[in-house]
OpenMM code with the backbone's topology and positions (N, CA, C; nanometers):
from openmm import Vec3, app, unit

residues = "UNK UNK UNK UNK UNK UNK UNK UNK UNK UNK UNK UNK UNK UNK UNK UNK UNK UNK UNK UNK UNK UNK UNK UNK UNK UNK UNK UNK UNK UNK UNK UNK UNK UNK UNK UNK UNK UNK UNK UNK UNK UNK UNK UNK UNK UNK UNK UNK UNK UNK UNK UNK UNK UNK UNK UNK UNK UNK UNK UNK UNK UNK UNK UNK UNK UNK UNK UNK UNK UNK UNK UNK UNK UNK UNK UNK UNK UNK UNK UNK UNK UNK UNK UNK UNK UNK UNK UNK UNK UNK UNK UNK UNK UNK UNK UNK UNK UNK UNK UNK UNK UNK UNK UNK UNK UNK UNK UNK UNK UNK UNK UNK UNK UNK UNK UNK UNK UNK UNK UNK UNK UNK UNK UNK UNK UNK UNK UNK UNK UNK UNK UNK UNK UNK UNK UNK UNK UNK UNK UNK UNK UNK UNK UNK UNK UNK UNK UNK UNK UNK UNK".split()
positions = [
    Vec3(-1.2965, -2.2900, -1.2962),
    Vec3(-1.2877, -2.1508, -1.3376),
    Vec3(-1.2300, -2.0694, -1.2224),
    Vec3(-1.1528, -1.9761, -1.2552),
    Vec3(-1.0893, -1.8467, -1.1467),
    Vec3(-1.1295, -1.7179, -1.1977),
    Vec3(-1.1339, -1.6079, -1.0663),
    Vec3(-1.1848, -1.4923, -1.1616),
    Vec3(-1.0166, -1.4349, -1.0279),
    Vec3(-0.9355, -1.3634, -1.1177),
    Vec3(-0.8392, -1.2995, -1.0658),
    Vec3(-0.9429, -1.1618, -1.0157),
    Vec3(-0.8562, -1.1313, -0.8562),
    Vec3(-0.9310, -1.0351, -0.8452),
    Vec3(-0.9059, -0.8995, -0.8641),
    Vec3(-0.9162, -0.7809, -0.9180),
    Vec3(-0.8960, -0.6487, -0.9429),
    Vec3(-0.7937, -0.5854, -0.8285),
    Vec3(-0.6896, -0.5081, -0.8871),
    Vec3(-0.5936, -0.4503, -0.7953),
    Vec3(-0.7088, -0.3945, -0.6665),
    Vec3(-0.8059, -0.3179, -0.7185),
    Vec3(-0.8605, -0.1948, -0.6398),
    Vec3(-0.9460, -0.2881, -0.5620),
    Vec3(-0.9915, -0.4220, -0.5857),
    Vec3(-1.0633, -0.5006, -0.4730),
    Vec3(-0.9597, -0.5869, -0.3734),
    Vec3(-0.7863, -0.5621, -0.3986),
    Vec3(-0.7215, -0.6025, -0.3086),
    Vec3(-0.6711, -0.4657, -0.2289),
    Vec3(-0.7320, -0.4069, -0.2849),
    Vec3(-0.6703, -0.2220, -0.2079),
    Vec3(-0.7983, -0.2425, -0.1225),
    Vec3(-0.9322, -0.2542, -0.1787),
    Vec3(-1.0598, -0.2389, -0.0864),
    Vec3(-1.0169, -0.2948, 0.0273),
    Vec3(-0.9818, -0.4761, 0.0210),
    Vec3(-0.9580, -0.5443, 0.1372),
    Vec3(-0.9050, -0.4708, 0.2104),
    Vec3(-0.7249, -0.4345, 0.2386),
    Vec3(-0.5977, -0.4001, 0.2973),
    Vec3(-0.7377, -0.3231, 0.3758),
    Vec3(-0.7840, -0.1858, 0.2887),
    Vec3(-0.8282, -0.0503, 0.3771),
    Vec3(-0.9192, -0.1030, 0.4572),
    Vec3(-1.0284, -0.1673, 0.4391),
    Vec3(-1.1581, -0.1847, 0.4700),
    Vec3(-1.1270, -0.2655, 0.6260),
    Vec3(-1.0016, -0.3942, 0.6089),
    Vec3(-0.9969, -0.4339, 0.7520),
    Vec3(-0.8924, -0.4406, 0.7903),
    Vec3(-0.8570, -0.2886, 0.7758),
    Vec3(-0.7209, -0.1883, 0.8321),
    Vec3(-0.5992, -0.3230, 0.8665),
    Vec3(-0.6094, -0.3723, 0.7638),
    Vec3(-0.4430, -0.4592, 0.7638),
    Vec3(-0.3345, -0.4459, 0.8331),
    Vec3(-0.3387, -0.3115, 0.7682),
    Vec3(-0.1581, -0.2481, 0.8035),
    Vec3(-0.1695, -0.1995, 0.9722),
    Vec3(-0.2807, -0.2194, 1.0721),
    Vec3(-0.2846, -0.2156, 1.2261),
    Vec3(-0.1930, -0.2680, 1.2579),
    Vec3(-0.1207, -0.3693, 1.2051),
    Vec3(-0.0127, -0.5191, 1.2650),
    Vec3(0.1026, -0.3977, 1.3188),
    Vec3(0.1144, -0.3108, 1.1685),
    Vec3(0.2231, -0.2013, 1.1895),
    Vec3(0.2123, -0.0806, 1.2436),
    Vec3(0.1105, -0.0973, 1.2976),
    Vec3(0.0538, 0.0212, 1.3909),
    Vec3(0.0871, 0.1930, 1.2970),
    Vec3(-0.0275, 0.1029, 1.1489),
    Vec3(-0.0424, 0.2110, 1.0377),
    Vec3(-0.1869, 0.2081, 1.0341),
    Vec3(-0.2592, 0.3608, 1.0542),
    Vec3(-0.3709, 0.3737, 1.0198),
    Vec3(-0.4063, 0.4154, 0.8894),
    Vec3(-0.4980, 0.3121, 0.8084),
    Vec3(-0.5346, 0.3223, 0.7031),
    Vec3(-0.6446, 0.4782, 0.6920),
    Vec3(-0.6058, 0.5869, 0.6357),
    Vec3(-0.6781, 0.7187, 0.6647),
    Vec3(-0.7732, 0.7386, 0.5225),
    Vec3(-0.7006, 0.7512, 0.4255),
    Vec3(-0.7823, 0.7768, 0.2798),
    Vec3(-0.7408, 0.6971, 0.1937),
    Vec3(-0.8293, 0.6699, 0.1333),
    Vec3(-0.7562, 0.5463, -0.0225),
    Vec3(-0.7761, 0.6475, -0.1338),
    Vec3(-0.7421, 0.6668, -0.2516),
    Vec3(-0.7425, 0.7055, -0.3696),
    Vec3(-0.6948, 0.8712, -0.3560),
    Vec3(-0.5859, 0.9201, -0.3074),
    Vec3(-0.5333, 1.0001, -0.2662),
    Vec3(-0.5317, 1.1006, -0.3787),
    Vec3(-0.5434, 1.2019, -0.4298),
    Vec3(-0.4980, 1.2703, -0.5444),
    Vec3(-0.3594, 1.3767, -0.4733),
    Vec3(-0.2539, 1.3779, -0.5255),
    Vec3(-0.1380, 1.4343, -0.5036),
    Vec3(-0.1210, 1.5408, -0.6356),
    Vec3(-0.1931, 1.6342, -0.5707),
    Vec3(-0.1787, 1.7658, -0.7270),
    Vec3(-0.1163, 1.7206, -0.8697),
    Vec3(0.0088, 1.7043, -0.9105),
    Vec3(0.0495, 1.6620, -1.0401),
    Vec3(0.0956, 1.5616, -1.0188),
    Vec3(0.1640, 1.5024, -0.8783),
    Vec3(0.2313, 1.3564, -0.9048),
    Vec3(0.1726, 1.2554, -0.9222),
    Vec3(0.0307, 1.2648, -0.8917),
    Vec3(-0.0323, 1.1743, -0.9317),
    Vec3(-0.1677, 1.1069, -0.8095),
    Vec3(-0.2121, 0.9868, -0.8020),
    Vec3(-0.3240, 0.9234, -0.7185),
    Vec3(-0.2434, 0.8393, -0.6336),
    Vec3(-0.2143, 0.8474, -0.4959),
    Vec3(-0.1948, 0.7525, -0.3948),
    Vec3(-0.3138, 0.6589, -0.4138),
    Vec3(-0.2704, 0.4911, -0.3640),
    Vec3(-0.3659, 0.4098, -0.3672),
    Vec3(-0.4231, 0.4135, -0.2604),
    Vec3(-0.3380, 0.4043, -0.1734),
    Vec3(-0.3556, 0.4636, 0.0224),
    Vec3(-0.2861, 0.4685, 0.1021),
    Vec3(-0.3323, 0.6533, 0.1716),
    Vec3(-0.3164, 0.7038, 0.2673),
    Vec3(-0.2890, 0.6988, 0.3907),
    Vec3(-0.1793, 0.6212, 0.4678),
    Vec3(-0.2029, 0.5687, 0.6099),
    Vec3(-0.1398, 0.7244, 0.6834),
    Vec3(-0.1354, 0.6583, 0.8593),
    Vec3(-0.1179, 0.7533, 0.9193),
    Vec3(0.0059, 0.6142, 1.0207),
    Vec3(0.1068, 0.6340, 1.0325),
    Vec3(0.2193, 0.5711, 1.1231),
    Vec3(0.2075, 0.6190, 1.2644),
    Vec3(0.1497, 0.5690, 1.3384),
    Vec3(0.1069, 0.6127, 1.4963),
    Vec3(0.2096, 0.6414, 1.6074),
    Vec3(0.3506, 0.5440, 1.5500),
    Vec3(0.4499, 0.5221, 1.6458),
    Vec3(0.5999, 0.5633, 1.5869),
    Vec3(0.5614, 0.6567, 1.4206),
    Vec3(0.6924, 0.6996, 1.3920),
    Vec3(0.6020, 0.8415, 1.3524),
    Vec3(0.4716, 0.9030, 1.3969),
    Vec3(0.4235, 0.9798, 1.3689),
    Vec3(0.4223, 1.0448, 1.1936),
    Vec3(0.3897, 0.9753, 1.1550),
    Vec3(0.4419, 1.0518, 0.9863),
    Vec3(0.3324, 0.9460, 0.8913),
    Vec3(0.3184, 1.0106, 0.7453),
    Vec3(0.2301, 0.9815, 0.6652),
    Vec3(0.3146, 0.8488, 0.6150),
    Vec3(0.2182, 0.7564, 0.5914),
    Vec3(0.2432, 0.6931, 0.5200),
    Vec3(0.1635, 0.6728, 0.3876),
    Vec3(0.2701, 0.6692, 0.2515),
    Vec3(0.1793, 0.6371, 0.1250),
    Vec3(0.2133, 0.4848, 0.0896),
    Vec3(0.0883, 0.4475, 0.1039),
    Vec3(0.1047, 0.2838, 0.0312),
    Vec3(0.0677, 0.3137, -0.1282),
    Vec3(0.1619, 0.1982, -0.1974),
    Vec3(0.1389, 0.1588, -0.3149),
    Vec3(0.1585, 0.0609, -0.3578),
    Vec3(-0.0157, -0.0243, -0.4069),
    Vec3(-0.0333, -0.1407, -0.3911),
    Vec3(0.0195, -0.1938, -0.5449),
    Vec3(0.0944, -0.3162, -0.5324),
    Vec3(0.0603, -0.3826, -0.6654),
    Vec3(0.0464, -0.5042, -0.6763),
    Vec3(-0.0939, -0.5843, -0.7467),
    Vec3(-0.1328, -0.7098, -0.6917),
    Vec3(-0.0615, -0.8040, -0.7718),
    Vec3(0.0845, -0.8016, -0.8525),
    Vec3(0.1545, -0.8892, -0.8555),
    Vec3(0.3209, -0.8495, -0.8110),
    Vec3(0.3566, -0.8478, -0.9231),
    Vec3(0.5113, -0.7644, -0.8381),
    Vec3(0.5148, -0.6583, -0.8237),
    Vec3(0.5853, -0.6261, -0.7333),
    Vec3(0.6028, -0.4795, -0.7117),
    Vec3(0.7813, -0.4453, -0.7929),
    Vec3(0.7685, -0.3753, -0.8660),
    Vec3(0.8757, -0.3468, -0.9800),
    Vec3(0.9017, -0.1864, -0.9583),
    Vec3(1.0073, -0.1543, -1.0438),
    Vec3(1.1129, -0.0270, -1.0503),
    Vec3(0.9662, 0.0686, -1.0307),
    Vec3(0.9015, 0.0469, -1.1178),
    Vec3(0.7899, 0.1502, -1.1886),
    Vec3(0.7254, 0.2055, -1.0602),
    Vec3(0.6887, 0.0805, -0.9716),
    Vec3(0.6093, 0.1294, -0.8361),
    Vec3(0.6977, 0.2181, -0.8053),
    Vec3(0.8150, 0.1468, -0.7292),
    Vec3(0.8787, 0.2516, -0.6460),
    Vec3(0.9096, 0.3429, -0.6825),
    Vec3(0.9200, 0.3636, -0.8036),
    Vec3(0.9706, 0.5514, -0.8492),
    Vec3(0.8213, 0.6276, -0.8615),
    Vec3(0.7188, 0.5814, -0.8653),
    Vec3(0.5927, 0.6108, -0.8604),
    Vec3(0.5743, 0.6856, -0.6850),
    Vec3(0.6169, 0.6029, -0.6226),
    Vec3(0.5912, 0.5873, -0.4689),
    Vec3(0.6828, 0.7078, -0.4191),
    Vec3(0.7883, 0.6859, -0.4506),
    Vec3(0.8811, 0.7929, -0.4619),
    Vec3(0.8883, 0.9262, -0.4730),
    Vec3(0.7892, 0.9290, -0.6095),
    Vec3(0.7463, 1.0728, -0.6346),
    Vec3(0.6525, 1.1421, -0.5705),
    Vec3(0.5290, 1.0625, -0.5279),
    Vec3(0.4202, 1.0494, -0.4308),
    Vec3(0.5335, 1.1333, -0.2816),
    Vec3(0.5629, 1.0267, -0.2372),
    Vec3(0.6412, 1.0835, -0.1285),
    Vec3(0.7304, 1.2234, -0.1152),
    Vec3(0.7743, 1.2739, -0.2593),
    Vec3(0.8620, 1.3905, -0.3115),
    Vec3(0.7773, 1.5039, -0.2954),
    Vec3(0.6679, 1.5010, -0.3389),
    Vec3(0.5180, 1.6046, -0.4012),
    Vec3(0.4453, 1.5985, -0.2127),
    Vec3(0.4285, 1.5271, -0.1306),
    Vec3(0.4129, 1.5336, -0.0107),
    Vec3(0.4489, 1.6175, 0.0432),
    Vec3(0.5872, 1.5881, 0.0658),
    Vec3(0.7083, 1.6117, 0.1643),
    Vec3(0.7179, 1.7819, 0.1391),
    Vec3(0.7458, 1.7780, 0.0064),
    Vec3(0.7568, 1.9564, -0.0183),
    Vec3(0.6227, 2.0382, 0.0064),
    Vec3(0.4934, 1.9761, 0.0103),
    Vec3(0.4180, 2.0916, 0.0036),
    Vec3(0.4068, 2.0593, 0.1149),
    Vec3(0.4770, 1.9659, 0.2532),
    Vec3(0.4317, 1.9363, 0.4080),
    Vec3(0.5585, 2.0926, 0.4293),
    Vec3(0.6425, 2.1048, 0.3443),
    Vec3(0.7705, 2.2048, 0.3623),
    Vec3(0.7105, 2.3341, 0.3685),
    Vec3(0.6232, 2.3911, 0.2589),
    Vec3(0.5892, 2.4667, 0.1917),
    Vec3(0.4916, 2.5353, 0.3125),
    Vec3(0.3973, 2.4738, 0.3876),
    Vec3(0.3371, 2.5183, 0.4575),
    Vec3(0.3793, 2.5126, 0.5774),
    Vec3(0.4995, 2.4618, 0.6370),
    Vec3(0.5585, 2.5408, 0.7632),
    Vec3(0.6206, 2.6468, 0.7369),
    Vec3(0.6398, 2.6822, 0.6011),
    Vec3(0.6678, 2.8706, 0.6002),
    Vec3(0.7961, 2.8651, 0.6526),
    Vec3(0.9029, 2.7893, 0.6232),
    Vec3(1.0400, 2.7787, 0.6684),
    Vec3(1.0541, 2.7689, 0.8382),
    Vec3(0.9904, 2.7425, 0.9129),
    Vec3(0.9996, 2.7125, 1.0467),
    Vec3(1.0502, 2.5594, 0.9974),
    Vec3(1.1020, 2.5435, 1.1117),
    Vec3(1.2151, 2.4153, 1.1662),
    Vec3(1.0840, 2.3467, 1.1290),
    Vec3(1.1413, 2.2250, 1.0756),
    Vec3(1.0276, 2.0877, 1.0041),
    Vec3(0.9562, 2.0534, 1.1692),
    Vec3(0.7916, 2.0853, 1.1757),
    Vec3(0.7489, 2.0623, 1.2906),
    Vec3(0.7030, 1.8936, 1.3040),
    Vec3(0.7534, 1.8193, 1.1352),
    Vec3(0.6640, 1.6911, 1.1037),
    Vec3(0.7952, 1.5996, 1.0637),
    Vec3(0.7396, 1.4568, 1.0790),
    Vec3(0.8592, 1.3342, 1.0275),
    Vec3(0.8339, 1.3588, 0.8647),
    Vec3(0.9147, 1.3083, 0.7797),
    Vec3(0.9075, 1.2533, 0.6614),
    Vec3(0.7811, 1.1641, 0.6380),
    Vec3(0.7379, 1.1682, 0.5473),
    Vec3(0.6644, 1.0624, 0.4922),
    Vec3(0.7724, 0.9546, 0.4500),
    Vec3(0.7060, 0.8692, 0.4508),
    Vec3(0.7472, 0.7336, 0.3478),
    Vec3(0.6784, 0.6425, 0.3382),
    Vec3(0.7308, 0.5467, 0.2280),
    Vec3(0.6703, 0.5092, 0.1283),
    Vec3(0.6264, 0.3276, 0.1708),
    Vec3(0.5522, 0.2708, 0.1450),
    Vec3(0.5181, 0.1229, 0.1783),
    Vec3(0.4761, 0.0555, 0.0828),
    Vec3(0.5609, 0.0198, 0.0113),
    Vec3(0.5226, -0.0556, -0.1575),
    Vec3(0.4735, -0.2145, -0.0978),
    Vec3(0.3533, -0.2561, -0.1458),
    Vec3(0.2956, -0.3854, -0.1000),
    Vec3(0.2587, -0.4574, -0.2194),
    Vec3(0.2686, -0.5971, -0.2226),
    Vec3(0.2607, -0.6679, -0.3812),
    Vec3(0.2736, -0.7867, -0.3028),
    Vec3(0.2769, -0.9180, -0.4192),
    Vec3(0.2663, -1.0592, -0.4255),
    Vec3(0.4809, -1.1010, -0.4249),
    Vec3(0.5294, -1.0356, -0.4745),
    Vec3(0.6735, -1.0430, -0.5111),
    Vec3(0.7273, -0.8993, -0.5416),
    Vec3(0.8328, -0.9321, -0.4841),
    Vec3(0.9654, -0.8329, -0.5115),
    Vec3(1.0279, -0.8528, -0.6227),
    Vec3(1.0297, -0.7138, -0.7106),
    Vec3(1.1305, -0.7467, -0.7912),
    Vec3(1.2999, -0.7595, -0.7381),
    Vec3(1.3787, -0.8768, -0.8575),
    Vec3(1.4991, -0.8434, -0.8213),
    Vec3(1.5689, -0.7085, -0.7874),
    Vec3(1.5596, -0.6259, -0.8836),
    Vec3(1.6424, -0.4681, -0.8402),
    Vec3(1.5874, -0.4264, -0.7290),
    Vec3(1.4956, -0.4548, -0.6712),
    Vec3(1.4212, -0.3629, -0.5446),
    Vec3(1.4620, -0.4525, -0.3783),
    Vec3(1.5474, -0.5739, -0.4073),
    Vec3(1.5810, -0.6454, -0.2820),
    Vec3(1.6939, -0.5413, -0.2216),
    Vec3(1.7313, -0.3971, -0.2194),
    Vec3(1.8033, -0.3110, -0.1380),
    Vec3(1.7261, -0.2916, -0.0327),
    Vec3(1.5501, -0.2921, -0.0438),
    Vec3(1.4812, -0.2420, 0.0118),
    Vec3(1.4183, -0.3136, 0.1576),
    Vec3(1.4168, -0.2236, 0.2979),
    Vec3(1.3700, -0.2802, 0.3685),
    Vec3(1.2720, -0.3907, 0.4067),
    Vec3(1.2096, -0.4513, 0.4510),
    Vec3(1.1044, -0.5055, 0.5097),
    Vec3(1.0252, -0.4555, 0.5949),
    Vec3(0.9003, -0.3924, 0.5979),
    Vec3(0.8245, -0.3177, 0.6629),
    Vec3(0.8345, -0.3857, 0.8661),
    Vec3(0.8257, -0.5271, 0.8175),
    Vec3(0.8163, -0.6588, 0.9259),
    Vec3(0.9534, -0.6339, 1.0187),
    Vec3(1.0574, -0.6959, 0.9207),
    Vec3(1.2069, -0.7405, 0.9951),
    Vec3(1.2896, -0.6409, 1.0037),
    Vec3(1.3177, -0.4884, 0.9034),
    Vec3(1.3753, -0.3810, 0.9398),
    Vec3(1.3517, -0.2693, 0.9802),
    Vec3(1.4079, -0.1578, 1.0451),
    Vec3(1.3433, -0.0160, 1.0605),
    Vec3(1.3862, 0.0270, 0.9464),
    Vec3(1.2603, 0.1089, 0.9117),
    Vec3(1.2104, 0.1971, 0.8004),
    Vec3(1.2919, 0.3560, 0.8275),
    Vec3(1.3598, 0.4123, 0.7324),
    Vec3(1.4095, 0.5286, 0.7725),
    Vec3(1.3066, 0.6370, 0.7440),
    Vec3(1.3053, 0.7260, 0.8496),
    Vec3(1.2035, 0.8916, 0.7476),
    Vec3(1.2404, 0.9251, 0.6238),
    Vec3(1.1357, 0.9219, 0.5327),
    Vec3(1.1419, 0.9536, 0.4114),
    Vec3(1.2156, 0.8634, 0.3099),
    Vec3(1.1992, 0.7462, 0.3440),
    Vec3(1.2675, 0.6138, 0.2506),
    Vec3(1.0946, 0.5319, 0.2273),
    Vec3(1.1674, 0.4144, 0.1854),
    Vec3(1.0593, 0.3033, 0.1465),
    Vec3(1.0809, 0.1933, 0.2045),
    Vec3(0.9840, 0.1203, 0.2183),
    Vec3(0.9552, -0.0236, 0.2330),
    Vec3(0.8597, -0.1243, 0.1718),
    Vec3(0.9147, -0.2361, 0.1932),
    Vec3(0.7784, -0.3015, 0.1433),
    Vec3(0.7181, -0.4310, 0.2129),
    Vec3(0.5988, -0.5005, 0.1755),
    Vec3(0.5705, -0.5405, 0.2813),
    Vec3(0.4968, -0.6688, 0.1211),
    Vec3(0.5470, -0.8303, 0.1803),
    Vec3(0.4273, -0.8730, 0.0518),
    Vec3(0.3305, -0.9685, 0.1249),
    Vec3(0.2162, -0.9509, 0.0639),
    Vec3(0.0918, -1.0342, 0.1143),
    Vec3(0.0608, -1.1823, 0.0722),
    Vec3(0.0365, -1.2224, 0.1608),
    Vec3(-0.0104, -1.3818, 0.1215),
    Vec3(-0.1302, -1.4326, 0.0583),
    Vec3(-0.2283, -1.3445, 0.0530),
    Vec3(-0.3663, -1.3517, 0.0015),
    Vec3(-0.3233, -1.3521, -0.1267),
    Vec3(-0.3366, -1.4583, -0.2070),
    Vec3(-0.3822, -1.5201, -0.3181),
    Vec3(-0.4809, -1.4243, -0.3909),
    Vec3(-0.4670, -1.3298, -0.4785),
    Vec3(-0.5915, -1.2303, -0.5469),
    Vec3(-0.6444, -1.3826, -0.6723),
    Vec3(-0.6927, -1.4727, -0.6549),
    Vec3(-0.7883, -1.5523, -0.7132),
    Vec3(-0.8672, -1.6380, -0.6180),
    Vec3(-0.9747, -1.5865, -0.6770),
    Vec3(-1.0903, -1.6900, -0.6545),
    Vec3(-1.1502, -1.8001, -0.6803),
    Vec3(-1.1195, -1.9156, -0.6305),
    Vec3(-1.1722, -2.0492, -0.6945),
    Vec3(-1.3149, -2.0869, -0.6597),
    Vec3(-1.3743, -2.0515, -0.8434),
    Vec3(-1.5077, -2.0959, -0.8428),
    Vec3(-1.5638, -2.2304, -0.8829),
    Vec3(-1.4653, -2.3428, -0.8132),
    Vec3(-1.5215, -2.4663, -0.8631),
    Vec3(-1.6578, -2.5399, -0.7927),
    Vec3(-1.6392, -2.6441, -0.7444),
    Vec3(-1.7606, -2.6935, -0.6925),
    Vec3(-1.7449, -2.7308, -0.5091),
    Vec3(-1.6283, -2.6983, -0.5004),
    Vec3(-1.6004, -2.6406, -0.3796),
    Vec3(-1.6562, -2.5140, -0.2642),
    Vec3(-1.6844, -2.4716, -0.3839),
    Vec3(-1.7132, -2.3145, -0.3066),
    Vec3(-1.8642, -2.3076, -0.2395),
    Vec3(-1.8971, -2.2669, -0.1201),
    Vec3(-2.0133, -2.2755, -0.0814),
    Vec3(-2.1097, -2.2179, -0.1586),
    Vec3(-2.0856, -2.0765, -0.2106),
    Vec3(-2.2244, -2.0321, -0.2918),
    Vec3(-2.2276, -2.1445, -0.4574),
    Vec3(-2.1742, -2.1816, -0.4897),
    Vec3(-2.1757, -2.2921, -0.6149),
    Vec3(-2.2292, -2.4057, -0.5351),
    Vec3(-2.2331, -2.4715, -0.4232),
    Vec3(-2.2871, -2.5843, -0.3838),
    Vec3(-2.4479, -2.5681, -0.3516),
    Vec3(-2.4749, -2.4192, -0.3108),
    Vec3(-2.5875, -2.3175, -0.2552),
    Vec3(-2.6791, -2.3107, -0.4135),
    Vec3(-2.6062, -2.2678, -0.4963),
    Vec3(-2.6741, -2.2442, -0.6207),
    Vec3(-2.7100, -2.3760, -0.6973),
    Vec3(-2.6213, -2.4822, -0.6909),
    Vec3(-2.6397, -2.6078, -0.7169),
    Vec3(-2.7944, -2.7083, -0.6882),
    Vec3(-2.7447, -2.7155, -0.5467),
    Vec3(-2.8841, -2.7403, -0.4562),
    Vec3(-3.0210, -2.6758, -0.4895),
    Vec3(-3.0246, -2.5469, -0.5433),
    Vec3(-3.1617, -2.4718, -0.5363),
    Vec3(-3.2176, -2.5020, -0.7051),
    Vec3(-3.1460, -2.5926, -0.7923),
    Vec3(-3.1797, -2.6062, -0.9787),
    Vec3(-3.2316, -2.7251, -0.9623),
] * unit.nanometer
topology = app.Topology()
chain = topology.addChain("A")
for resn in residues:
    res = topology.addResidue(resn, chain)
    for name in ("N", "CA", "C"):
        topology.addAtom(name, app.Element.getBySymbol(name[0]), res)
């Protein structure tokens, strides 16, 4: 038996043991609400290009849908980061965007590599994970050998 695991318990992981450190991205808030564009999955903070980063996770491919999702996220940011310097010279970088998944879709291979390319202000990247979102509950698994033993 496998129990696939829930997008939001592979979002828990990433945040919980700040993953994205490798990229010297601080994981800041998860479940972001962005007035009408919608819920960031999570909130980082880019330490060494100073600027927000919005991740958007998807625990199989990451497709058109994310990135124009991510996109808009980043659009609805950027202007109200505009809106409140009151037309003074932009005192902040761009946000951008860090689409993370199991696979790339074909149409989305234009797109950087969080790893092997620089990321421009206010563009996207993506980054894909190796963690397997299933769990194998066979007779392998220590708590099944644990529960076994105690019947």
């Amino acid at each position: 038996m496998e129990i696939k695991l829930l997008e939001t318990e592979v979002e828990d992981y990433i945040f919980d043991e700040q993953l994205l450190e490798e990229y010297d991205i601080k994981c800041v808030k998860r479940q972001v609400k962005l007035g009408g564009a919608g819920i960031v999955d999570i909130l980082g903070w880019d330490r060494s290009r100073k600027c927000w980063v919005i991740v958007e996770l998807k625990r199989d491919t990451v497709c058109t849908k994310a990135y124009a999702q991510g996109m808009r996220y980043r659009n609805w940011l950027d202007e109200m980061m505009d809106e409140r310097s009151c037309g003074r010279q932009r005192p902040y970088n761009k946000p951008y965007v860090l689409l993370i998944g199991q696979h790339l879709a074909d149409e989305l291979n234009f797109l950087p590599s969080i790893w092997r390319d620089e990321v421009e202000y206010g563009g996207c990247a993506y980054d894909l994970f190796k963690v397997k979102p299933v769990l194998d509950m066979g007779w392998h698994s220590v708590a099944q050998r644990e529960y076994n033993e105690t019947k």
